[in-house]
N, C-alpha and C positions, 0 to 999 in steps of 0.2 A: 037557221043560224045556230041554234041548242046545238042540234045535232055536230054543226062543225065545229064547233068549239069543245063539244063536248069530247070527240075525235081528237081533237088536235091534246087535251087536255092526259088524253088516254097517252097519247106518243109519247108526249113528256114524261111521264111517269115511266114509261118504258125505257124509255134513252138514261133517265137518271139513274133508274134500278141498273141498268147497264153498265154503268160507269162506277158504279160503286161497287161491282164486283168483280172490277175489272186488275187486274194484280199491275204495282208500281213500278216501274223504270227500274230496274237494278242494273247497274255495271258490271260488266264483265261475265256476263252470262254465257257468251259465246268461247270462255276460255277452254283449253284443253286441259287443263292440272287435274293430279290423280288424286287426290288427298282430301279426304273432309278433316281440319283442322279446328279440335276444339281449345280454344286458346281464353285462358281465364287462371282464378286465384283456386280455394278450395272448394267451391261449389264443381266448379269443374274437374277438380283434382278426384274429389269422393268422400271430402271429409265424414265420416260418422257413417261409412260402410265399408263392406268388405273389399277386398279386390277384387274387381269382375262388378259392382256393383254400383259403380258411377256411373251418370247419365251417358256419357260415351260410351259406354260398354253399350248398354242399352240401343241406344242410336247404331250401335255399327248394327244389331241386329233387326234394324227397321231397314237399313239402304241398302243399296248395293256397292258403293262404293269403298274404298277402307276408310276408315275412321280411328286417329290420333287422340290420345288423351297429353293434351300440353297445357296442363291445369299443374299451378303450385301451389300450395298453402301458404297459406300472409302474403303473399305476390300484392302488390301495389301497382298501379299506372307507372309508375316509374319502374318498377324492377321489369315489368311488362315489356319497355321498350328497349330493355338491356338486353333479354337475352329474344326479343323479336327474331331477329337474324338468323340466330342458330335453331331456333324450335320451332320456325312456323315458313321462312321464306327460302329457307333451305330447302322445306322437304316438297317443292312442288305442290303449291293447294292448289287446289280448284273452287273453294269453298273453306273460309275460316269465320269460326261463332266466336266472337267474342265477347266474354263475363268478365268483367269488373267492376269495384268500386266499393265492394264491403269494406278492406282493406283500406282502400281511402280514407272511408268514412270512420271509420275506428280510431287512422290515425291523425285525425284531424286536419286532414289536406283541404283546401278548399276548393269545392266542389267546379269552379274554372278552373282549374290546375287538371281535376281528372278529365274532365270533357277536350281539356286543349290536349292534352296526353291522349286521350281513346282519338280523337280526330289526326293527331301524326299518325294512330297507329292501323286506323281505316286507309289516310292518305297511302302509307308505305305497302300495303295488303293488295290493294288496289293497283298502284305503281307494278307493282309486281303481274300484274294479270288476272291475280282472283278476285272474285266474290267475295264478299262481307257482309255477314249477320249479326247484328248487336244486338247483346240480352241483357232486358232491364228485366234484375231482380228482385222489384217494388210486389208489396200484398199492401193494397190499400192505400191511408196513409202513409206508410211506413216505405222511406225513399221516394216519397212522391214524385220531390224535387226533381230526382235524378229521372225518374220517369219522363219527367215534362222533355228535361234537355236532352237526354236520347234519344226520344222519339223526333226531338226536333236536329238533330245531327244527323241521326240515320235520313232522314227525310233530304239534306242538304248534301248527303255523301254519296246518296242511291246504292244502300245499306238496305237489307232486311230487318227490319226493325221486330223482335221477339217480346212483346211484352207481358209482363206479371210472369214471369215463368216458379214463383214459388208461390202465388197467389193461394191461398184455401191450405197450403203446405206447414207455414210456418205457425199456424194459428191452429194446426192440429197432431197432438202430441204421438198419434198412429204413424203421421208420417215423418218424423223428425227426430234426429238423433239428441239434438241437445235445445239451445232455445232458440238457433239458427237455421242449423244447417241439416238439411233432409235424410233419412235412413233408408234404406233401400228400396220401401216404397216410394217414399217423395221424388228417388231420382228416377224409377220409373216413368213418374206422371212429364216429370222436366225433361225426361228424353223425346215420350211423345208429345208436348206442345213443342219442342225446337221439331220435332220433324214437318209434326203440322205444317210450322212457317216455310220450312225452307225445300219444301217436296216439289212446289210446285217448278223452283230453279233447277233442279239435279236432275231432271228427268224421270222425278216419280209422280205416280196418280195421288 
């Protein structure tokens, strides 16, 4: 009886370890769009580096795919959803990351205003046929908040969910241009953990 138990005790351990590294339901996996669309405020944009030195630049040369920089500075959840249309569902995605919420939090929006705002702008992303990766920009405490509810949105939207993507960046003045936003190494590191996340969708190892 040890022995079966002992057996059956081993399976379970195998089936769980199984299941936890097993990757999450995402939508629209199957789509045809040609475009990795990086959609976000100045982290995405390149604040505090050169041109050629933001994390999309970086990313187009990890995929094979092309790779958009549709990042603006000060961009908010609401300006976000204005110009949606024209810079992200126009250009055929197959795959759009989107960063926001510094912007938010700066200007004091209340943190359900951005989440209901990032959830029309998954819903519309989606609508449309592509994939969606959400990137929470939390290190630590710092956005936690927003941490909790994006990982718990992407979860509900079957979203890639990207988290800490400045984590160890902003608490080291090597990688960071000012007391935010990363310098050319920081967006180095933030090209490879978004590829990390999203390799396993596009068809990379």
């Amino acid at each position: 009886m040890r022995k079966i138990n002992y057996s059956i005790g081993v399976l379970l351990a195998l089936i769980l370890a199984s299941a936890g590294c097993a990757k999450p339901e995402i939508r629209n996996t199957k789509n045809t769009g040609t475009e990795i669309i990086c959609f976000g405020d100045s982290i995405t944009f390149g604040y505090g580096a050169e041109p050629g030195e933001d994390y999309p630049s970086d990313l187009r040369a990890l995929v094979k795919l092309p790779v958009i920089n549709a990042g603006v500075d000060g961009d908010t959840t609401f300006c976000a959803l204005e110009r949606l249309d024209n810079d992200v569902l126009a250009k055929n995605p197959r795959l759009v990351i989107v960063e926001f919420c510094g912007n938010d939090f700066l200007k004091k929006i209340p943190r359900e205003d951005t989440v209901r705002n990032l959830s029309l702008i998954i819903d519309r992303i989606q609508e449309k046929g592509a994939m969606v990766a959400l990137v929470d920009i939390s290190s630590g405490i710092f956005f936690r908040e927003y941490r909790k509810a994006f990982k718990r949105l992407a979860g509900e939207k079957k979203a890639i969910f990207i988290p800490s993507v400045l984590s160890r960046i902003i608490t080291n003045p090597e990688m960071k241009s000012d007391f935010f936003h990363p310098n050319k190494k920081g967006y180095k590191i933030v090209a490879a953990r978004v590829y990390k996340a999203i390799a396993p969708y596009i068809g990379e190892k």
